[in-house]
C-alpha positions in Angstrom: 20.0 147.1 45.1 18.3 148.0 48.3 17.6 152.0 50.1 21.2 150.4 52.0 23.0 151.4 48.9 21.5 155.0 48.9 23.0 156.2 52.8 25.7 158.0 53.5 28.0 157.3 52.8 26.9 155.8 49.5 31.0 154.3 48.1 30.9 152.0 51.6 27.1 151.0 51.7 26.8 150.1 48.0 29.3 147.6 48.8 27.7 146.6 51.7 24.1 146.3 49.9 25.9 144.0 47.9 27.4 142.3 50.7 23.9 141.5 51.9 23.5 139.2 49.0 26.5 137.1 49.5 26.5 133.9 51.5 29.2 133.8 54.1 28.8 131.9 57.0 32.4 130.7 58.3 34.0 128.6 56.0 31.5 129.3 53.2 33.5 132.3 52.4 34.3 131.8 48.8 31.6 133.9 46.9 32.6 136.5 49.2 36.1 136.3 48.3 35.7 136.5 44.8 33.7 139.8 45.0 37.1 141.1 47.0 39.2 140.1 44.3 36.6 141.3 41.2 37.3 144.9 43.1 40.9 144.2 43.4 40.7 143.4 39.6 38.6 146.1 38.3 41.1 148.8 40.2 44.4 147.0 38.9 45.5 146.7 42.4 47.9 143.3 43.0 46.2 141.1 45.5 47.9 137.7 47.0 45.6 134.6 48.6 46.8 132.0 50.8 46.6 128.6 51.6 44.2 129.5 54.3 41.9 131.2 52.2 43.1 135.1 53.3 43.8 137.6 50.8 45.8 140.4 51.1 45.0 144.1 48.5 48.0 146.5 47.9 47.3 149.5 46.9 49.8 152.6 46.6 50.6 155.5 48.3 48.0 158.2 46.4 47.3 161.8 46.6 51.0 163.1 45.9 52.2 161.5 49.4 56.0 159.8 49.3 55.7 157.8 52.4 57.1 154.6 52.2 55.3 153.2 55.7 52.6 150.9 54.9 49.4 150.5 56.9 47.6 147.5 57.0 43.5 147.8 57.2 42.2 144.4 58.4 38.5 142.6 58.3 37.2 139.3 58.6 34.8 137.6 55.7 32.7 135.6 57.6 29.6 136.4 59.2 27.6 134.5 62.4 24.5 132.8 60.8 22.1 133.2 63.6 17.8 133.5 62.5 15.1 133.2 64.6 13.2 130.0 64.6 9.8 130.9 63.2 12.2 133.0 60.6 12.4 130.9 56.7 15.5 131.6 55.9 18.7 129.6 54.1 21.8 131.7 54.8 23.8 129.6 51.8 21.5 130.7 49.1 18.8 133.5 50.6 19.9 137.5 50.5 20.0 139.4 54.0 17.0 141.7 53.8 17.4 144.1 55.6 15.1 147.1 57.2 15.6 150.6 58.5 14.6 150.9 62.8 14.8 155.2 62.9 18.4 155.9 63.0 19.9 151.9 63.1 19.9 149.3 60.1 18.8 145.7 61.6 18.1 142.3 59.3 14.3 141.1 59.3 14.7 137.9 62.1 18.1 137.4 61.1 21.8 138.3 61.9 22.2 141.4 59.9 26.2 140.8 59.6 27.3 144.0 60.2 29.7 142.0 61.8 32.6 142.5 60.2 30.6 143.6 56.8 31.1 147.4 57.5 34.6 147.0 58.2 34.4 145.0 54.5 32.8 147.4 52.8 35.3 150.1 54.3 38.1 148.1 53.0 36.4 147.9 49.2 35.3 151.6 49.8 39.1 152.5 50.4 40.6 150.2 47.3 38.4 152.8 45.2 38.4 155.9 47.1 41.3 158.6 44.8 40.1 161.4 47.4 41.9 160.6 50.6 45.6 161.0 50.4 47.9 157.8 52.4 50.9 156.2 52.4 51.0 152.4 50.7 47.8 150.2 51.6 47.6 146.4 52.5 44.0 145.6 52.8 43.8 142.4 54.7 40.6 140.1 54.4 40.7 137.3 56.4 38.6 133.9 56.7 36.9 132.0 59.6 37.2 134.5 62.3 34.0 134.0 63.8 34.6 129.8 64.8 38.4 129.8 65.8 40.2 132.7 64.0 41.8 130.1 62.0 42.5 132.1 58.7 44.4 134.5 61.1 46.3 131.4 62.7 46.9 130.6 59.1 49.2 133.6 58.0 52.2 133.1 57.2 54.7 135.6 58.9 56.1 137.3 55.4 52.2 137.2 54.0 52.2 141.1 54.9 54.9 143.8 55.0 53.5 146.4 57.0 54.2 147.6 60.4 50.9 148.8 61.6 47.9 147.8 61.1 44.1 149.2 62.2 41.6 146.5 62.7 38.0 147.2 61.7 36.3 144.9 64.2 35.4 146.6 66.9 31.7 148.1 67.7 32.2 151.4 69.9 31.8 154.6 67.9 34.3 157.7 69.4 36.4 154.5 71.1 40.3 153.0 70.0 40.7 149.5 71.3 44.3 148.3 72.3 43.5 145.1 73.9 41.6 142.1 73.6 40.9 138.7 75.7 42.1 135.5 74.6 39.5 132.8 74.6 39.8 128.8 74.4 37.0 126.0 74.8 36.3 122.9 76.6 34.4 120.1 74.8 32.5 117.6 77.2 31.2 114.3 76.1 28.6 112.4 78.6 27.8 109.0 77.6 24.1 108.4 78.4 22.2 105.0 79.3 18.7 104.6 77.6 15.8 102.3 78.7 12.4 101.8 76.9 9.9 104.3 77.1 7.4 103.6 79.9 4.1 101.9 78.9 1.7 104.1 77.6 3.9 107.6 77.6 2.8 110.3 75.7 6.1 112.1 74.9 6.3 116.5 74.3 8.4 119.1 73.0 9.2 121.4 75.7 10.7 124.3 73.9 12.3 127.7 75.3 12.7 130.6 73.4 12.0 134.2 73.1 15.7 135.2 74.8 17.7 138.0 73.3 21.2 136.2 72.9 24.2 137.9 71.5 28.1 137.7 71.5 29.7 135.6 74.4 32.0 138.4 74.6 31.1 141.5 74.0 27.6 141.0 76.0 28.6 138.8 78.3 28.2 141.3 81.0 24.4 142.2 80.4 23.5 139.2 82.2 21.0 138.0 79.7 19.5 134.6 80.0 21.3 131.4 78.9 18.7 129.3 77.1 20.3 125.8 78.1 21.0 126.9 81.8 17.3 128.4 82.4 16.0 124.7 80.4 17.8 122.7 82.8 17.4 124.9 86.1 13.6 124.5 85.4 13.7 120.3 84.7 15.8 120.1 87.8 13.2 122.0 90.0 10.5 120.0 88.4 12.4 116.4 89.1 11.9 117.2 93.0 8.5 117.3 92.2 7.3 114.9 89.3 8.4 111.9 87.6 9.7 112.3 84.4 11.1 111.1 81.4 13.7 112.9 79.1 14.5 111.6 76.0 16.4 114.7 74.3 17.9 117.5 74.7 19.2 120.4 72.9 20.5 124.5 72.9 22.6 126.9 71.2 23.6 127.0 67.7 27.5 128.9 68.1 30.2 128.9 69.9 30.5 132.5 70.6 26.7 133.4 70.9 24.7 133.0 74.1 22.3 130.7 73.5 18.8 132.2 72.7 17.2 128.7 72.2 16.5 125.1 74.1 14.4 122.3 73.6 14.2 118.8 75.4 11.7 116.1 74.6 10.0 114.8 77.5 8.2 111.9 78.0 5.2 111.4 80.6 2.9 108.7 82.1 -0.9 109.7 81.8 -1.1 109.9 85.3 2.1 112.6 85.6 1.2 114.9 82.6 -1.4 117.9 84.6 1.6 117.6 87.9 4.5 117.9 85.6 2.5 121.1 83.8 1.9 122.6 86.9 5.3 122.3 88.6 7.0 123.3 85.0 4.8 126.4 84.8 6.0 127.0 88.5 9.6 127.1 87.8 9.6 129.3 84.3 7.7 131.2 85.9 10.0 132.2 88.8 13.0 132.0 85.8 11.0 134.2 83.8 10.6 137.3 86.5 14.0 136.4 87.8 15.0 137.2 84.0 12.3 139.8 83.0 14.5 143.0 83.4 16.8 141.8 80.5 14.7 138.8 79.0 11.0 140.1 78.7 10.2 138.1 75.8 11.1 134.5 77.5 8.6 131.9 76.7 7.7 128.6 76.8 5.8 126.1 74.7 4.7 122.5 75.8 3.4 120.2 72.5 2.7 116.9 71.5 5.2 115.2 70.1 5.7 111.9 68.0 6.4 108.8 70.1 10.6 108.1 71.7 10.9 103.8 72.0 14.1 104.9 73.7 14.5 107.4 76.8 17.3 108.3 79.0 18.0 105.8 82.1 16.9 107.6 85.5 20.2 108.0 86.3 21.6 109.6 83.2 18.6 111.5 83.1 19.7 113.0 86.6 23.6 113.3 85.6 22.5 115.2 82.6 20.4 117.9 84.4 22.8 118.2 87.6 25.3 118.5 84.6 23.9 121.4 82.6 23.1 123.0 86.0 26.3 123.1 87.2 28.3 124.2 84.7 29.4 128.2 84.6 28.0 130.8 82.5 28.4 134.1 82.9 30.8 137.0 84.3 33.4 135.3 86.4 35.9 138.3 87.4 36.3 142.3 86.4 39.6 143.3 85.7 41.8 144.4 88.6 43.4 147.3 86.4 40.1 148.7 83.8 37.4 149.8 85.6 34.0 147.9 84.2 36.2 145.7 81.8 34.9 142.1 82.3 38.3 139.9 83.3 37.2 136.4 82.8 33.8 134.7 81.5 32.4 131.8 80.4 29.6 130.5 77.6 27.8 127.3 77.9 27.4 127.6 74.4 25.7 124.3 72.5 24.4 121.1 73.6 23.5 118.0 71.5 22.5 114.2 72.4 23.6 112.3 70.0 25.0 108.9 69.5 24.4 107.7 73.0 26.4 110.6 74.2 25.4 114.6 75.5 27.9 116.7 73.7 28.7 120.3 75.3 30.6 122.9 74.2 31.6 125.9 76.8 33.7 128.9 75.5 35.5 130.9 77.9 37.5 133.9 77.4 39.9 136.0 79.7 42.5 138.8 79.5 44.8 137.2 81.8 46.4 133.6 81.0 45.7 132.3 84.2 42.3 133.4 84.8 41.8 131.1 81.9 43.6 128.1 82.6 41.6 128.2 85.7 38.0 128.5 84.1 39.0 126.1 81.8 40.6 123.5 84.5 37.1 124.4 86.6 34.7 123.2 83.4 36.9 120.2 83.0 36.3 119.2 86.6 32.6 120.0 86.6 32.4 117.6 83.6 34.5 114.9 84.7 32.7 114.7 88.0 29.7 113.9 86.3 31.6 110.9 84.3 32.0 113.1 80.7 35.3 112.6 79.0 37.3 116.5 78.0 39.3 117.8 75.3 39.9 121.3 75.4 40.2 123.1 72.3 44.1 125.4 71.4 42.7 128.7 71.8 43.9 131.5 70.9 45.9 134.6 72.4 45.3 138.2 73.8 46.5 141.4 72.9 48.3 143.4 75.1 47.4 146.6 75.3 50.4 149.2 74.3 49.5 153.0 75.5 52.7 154.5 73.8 51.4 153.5 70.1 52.5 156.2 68.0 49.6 154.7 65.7 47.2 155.3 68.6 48.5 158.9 69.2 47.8 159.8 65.2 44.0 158.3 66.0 43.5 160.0 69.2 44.6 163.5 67.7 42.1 162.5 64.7 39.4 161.9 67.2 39.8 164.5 69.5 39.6 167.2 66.3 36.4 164.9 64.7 34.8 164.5 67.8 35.3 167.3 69.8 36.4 164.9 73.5 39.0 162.5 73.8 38.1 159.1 72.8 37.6 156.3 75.1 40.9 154.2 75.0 39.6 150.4 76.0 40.4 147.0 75.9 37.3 144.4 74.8 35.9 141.5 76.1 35.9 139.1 73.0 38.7 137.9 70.4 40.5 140.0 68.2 43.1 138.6 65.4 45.3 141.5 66.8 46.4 139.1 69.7 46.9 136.0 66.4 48.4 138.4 64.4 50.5 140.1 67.0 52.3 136.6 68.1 53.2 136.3 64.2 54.0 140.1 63.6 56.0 140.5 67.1 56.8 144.5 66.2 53.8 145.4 64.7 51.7 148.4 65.8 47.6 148.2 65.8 45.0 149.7 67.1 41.1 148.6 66.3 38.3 150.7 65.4 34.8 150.9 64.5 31.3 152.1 64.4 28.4 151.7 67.1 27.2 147.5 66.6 24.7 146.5 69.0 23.9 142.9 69.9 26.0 140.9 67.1 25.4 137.6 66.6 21.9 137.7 67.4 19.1 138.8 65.5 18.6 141.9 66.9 21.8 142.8 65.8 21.7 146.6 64.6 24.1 148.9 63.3 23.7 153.1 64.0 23.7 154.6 60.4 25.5 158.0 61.2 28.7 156.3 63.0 29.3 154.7 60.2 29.8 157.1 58.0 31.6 159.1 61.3 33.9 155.8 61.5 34.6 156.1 57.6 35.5 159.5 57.7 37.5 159.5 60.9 39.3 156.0 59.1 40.4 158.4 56.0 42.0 161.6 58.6 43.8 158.7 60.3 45.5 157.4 57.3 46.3 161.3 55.8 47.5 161.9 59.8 50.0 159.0 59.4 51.0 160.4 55.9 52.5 163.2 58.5 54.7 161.6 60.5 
């Protein structure tokens, strides 16, 4: 036990303390799973897995109430395993330590999971709580949200028998979300030459790090630095300049996180080593105060490495940078119909030579189904222009907002009383397993909700200790206001 297990309040974070201790990385979700169902278990509640991995709690009606409506309260598992690179740290078998910043809990250099462990916790809280009175409970846990939403896609369409369900996965406190994009990736394959390393070549690790990262979606909008894009902007500047070799290159570690890290392994003739210095130092340098309002800590390193035979042929070499360079990242429309709601975006998200072949991933996400065939058709001819073979990936659906909710009415009354202002009623930039779950469940009713998260899937990733036990609280009126109806 930790000081997380001693906030407020104390039923949700003792379950998340212990949540800090469970390995649960998508698809490594089966420790996790188990402590759902030794809760389940030690409550008598009935609980039902899949063939996906989900697992679905039912707990009834309590506190005298008759209703015969079931609400569904939904969470994901998994977790993004993102650490910083000077951080020693083995997310299969080492605990999330955590650490208080004033009035926000943060991991030490690591993702703190937050991401969906509060909703979790609030889910194991609830199977316990005998104080709140509601209607029959379905607690829904699902697997694999964070690389695909599969365990979603996985549900069968009698797996659950309510009609309305609140998802916990959203990270706005005194907000209800009733949207969501949908979101699909390209994959890119670029088949690179090689040629020996020149005679006498000393070859370095040019590594960039330092930037803030954080979720393709939600963040997408803060314009932070892309560690692969600012890499290869600053190798195609120097090219102009200096002759050099590149024998490997390399950034981002998920799909849905901006990258935060690049590195490429360079190789250089004696004569080439102070110019190529000079001009890289140039070209950060302009990226680095082109970058500094959002990215202050951007840096740089420049070390010795141990000796490539191989490099890539000059011509690869070229098609590889023009590659990286031109490929989007970043904001590319706001909606037409939500002010400030970011349309349709894209995330150059990993890159890895390997095999004799530059593998890229780019994630893009949109609201509108269009918008995203068309950034996806526009990656697709970016790569294939440069001679890289595509295969996009299935994707997955949006969720349409519906402003007539009668489950969003109950939570806005809720809010309004708790909170003293009507909440914000907002659609999100990222994927939701409403818009999966929706397609399956065609009548269902949902709204998503959640306390203040700040910069998931990074390390800075922080959660505000008082909205969540605001969130918690205003989760309980909710499901005594639908006990009403």
């Amino acid at each position: 036990m930790t000081f997380v297990a001693e906030l407020a309040p104390a039923e949700l974070w003792r379950h998340f303390d212990r949540i800090l201790t469970i390995p649960r990385g998508s698809k490594q979700e089966e420790q996790i799973a188990e402590y759902v169902v030794s809760v389940a278990e030690s409550r008598g509640l009935d609980y039902q897995r899949d063939s996906a991995g989900n697992i679905v709690v039912r707990k009834p009606a309590a506190g005298g109430v008759r209703s015969n409506a079931t609400t569904i309260l939904q969470c994901h598992l998994d977790m993004v395993n993102e650490k910083n690179e000077e951080v020693d740290h083995d997310f299969t078998t080492d605990p999330i330590v955590p650490r208080r910043d004033g009035e926000y809990l943060k991991a030490t250099g690591t993702t703190l999971g937050s991401d969906n462990g509060i909703g979790v916790a609030a889910c194991l809280a609830l199977m316990e709580d005998g104080r709140i009175a509601h209607g029959p409970l379905e607690f829904l846990f699902t697997v694999d949200e964070e690389t695909g939403l599969t365990g979603a896609a996985g549900l069968s369409s009698d797996f659950l028998t309510g009609e309305r369900l609140i998802n916990l996965d959203t990270e706005e406190e005194g907000a209800l979300y009733v949207g969501c994009a949908g979101g699909a990736g390209v994959d890119l394959e670029l088949p690179l030459s090689h040629q020996q390393t020149a005679e006498g070549s000393t070859c370095w690790s040019l590594k960039l790090k330092g930037l803030r990262g954080g979720h393709s979606g939600v963040d997408i909008h803060l314009q932070r630095g892309n560690a692969i894009k600012i890499l290869a902007r600053a190798l195609n500047a120097v090219s102009d300049a200096v002759e050099f070799q590149l024998a490997a290159f390399q950034g981002g570690n998920m799909h849905n996180a901006i990258p935060r890290e690049a590195w490429a392994t360079i190789a250089l003739e004696a004569d080439q080593e102070e110019p190529f210095r000079t001009s890289l130092e140039r070209a950060l340098s302009a990226l680095r105060d082109e970058f500094a309002p959002e990215e202050p800590e951007l840096s740089w390193s420049l070390e010795a490495t141990a000796p490539q035979s191989q490099v890539l042929a000059a011509a690869s070499r070229r098609t590889l940078i023009h590659l990286l360079t031109a490929l989007p990242h970043g904001v590319a429309s706001y909606s037409y119909d939500i002010p400030e709601l970011v349309e349709t975006s894209s995330n150059l998200a990993t890159v890895r030579s390997e095999g004799g072949r530059l593998k890229i991933h780019v994630s893009n996400r949109s609201s509108v189904p269009s918008a995203l065939d068309g950034m996806q058709r526009q990656v697709a001819a970016v790569g294939r222009l440069a001679g890289a073979t595509v295969e996009f990936d299935e994707g997955y659906p949006g969720w349409k907002p519906d402003l007539s909710s009668e489950l969003l009415r109950a939570a806005r009354g809720v809010y309004q009383r708790r909170f003293g202002k009507e909440p914000e009623v907002k659609a999100v930039h990222a994927g939701l397993e409403c818009g999966i779950i929706g397609e399956k469940y065609p009548d269902m009713d949902m709204i998503s909700l959640g306390p203040q998260i700040e910069y998931p899937h990074s390390p800075d990733e922080r959660v505000r200790i008082q909205s969540v036990e605001d969130f918690y609280q205003a989760l309980g009126e909710v499901l005594e206001e639908l006990t009403r109806d």
